[in-house]
C-alpha positions in Angstrom: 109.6 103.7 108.9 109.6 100.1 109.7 108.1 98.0 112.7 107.9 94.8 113.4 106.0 92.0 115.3 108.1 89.9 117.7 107.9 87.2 114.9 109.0 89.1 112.2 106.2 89.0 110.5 104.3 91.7 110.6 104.5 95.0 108.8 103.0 98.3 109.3 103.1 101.1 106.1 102.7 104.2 106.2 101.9 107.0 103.3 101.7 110.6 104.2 101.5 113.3 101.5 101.6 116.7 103.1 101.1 118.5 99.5 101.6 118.2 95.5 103.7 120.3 93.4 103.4 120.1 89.3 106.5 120.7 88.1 106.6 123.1 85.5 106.1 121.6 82.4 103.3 119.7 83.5 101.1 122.5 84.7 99.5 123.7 81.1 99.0 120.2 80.6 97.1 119.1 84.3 96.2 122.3 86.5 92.9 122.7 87.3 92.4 118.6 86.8 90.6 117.0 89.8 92.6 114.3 91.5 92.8 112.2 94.4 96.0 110.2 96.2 95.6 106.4 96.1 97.1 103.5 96.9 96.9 99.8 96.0 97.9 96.5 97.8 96.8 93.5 95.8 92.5 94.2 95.5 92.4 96.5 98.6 93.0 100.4 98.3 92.0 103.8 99.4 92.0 107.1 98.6 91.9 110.6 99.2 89.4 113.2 99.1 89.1 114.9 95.7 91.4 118.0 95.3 92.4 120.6 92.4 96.1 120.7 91.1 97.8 124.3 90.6 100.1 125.4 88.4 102.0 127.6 90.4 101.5 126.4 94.1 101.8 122.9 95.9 98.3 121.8 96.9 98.2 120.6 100.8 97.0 117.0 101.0 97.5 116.0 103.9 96.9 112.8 103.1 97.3 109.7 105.3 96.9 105.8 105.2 98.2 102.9 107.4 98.8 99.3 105.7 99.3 96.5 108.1 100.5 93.3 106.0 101.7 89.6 107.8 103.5 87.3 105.7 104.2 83.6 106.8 107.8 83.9 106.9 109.9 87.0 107.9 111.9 87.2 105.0 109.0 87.4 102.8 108.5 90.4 101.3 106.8 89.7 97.7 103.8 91.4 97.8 103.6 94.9 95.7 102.5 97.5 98.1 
């Protein structure tokens, strides 16, 4: 979801990853592996905590992060997030 500032120029992200399912042909390959969620916007991130795939089940994250980007004009939206 999107909101704004009253200029336009302000931008608030959100990521929320309730829980991660392999599908099947990757699970031989990656269950078990230790992993974490993580995001990037130009030299800033974060991350979750560590966590186990399964095969067979989704694995509850619950993961959740809040970017707040301003640009200096309201059309701008260039950066990769």
């Amino acid at each position: 979801e999107l909101f704004t500032d009253p200029n336009e120029r302000t931008y608030l992200y959100i990521l929320f990853v309730e829980n991660l399912r392999l599908q099947p042909e990757w699970g031989e390959t990656y269950a078990g592996r230790d992993v974490v969620v993580r995001w990037y916007v130009d030299n800033a991130n974060d991350c979750s905590g560590q966590f186990a795939l399964s095969a067979t089940e989704g694995v509850k994250t619950k993961y959740c992060a809040f970017v707040i980007l301003s640009t200096n004009a309201e059309d701008d939206r260039s950066r990769s997030v």
